[in-house]
C-alpha positions in Angstrom: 10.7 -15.2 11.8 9.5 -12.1 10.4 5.7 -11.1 10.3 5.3 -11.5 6.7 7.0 -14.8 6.9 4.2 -15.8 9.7 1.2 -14.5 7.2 2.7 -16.3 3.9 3.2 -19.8 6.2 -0.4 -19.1 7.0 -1.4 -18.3 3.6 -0.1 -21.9 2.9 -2.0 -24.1 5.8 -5.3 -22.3 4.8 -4.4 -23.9 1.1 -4.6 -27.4 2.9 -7.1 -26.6 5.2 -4.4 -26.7 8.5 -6.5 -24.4 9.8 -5.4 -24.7 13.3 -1.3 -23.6 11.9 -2.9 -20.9 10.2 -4.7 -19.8 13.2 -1.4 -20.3 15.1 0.9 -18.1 12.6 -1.6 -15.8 12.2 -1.6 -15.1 15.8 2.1 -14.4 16.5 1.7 -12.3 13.3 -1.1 -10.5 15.1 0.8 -10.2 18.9 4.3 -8.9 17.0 2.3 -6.3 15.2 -0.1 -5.0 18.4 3.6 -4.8 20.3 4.9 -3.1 17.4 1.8 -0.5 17.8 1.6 -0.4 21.4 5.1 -0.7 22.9 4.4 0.9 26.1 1.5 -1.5 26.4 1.3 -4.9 27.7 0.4 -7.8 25.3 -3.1 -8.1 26.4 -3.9 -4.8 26.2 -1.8 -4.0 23.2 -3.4 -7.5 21.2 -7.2 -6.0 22.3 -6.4 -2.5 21.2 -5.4 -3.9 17.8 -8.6 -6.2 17.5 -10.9 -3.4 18.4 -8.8 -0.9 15.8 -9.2 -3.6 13.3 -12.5 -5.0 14.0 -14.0 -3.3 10.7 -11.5 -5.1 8.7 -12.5 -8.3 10.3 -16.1 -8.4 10.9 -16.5 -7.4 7.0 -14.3 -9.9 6.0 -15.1 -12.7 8.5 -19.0 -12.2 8.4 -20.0 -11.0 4.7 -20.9 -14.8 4.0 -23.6 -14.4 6.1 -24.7 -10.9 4.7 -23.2 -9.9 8.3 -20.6 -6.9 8.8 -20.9 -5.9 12.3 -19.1 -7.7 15.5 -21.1 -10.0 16.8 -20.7 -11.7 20.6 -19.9 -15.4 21.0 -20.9 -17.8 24.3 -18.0 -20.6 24.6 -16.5 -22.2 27.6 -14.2 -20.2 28.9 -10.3 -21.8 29.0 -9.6 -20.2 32.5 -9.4 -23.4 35.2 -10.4 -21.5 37.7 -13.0 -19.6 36.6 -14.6 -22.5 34.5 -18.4 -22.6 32.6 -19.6 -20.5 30.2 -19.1 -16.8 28.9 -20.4 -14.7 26.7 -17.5 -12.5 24.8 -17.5 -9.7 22.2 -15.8 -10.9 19.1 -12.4 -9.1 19.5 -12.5 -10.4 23.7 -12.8 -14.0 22.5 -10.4 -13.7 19.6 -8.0 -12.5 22.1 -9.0 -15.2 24.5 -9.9 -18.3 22.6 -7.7 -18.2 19.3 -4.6 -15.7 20.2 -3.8 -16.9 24.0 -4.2 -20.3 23.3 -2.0 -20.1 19.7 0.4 -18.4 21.3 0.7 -19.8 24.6 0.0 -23.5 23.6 1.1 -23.5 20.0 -2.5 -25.2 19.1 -6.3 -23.8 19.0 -8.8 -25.1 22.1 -10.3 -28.4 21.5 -13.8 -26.5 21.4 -12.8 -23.8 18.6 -13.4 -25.7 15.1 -12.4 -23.5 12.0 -14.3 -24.6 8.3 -14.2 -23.4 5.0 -18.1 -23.5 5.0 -19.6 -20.2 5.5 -20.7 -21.0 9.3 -20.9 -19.9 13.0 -22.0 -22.5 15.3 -22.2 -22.5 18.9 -23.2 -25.6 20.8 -24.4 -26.4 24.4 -21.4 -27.2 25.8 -19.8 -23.8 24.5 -18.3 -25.1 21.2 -17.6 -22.7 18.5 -17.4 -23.4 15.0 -16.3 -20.7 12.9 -15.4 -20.0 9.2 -11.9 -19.6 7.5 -12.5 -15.9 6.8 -11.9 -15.3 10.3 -8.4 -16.3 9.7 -8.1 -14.5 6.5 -10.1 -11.3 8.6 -7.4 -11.1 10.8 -4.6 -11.8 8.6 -5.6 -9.1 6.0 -5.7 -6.7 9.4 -1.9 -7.4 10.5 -0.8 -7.3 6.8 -2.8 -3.9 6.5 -1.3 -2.2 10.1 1.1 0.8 9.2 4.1 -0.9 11.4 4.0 -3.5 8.2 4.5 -1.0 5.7 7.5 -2.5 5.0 7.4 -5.6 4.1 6.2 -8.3 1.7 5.3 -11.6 0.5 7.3 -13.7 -2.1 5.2 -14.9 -4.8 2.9 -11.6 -4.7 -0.2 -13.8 -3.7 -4.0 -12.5 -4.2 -6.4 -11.3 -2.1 -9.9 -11.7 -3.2 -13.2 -10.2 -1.6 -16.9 -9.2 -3.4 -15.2 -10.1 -6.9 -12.8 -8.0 -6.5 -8.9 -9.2 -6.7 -5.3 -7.2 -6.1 -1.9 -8.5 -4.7 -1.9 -8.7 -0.8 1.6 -7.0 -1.3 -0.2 -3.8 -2.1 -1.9 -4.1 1.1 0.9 -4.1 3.6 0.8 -0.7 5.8 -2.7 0.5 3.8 -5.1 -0.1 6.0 -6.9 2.7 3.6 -6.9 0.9 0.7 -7.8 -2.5 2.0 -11.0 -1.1 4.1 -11.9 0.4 0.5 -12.0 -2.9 -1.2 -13.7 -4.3 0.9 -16.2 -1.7 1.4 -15.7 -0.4 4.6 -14.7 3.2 3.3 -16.3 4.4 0.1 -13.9 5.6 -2.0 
């Protein structure tokens, strides 16, 4: 299955609010691309290096709900058995941790990572996160945007919408450039 194919499935579950598949897809979308970036790396290191290239993208897109465009650390219970309790993370250490590994590996999100449509980041006691859609749309616009993607596309030309603003995500694929000017991250 082809990256685009993973991003348009995606694009789909976050229309029904499957926000878990979407997380999932999104993921494998996000690991083919870091390899594709980073062959002589390892997936962990190549996944990371992508999050903390992209983390512009994201953090605008994720947090500008909340008025918020920098990465911002998390506290969650770790998912490591043997080094159980709780940890605090930088955003692109518990994307990597939390939402890739466990997509990837286990083909499902953590039972304490909750995505929502509602503009909202929750942590609880217990290490709980609650998070909002954008994330997944954060991340998605990243992998779409990556150079490595240049060539491909989505059937159907879906839009991508941020700050009022609106253009075919098929115009985003390999320009990173143009995406981080919509949304605001380079002036123009």
């Amino acid at each position: 299955m082809s990256i685009a194919t993973q991003l348009s499935n995606a694009m789909k579950k976050l229309i029904t609010d499957e926000f878990e598949d979407a997380a999932v897809g999104v993921s494998l979308a996000l690991s083919a691309t870091a390899r594709l970036e980073k062959p002589n790396l390892g997936d962990k290191a190549a996944c990371r290096k992508f999050l903390d290239s992209n983390l512009d993208v994201i953090s605008r897109i994720a947090w500008v709900a909340f008025g918020v465009a920098v990465p911002i650390n998390f506290r969650y219970r770790r998912l490591d058995k043997h080094d159980p309790g709780i940890a605090v993370r930088s955003m692109p250490e518990m994307l990597y941790d939390v939402v890739r590994c466990t997509a990837v590996h286990e083909a499902k999100l953590p039972d304490n990572l909750i995505f929502v449509r509602a503009p909202l980041i929750q942590t609880g006691h217990d290490g709980e996160l609650v998070l909002p859609i954008d994330l997944i749309y954060g991340l998605l616009m990243a992998v779409a945007a990556s150079p490595k993607n240049a060539g491909e596309s989505i059937d159907g030309d879906p839009v991508f919408s941020f700050g009022g603003k609106s253009a075919p995500i098929n115009g985003f694929w390999g320009n990173g450039i143009a995406l981080r000017r919509m949304i605001g991250v380079l002036s123009k």
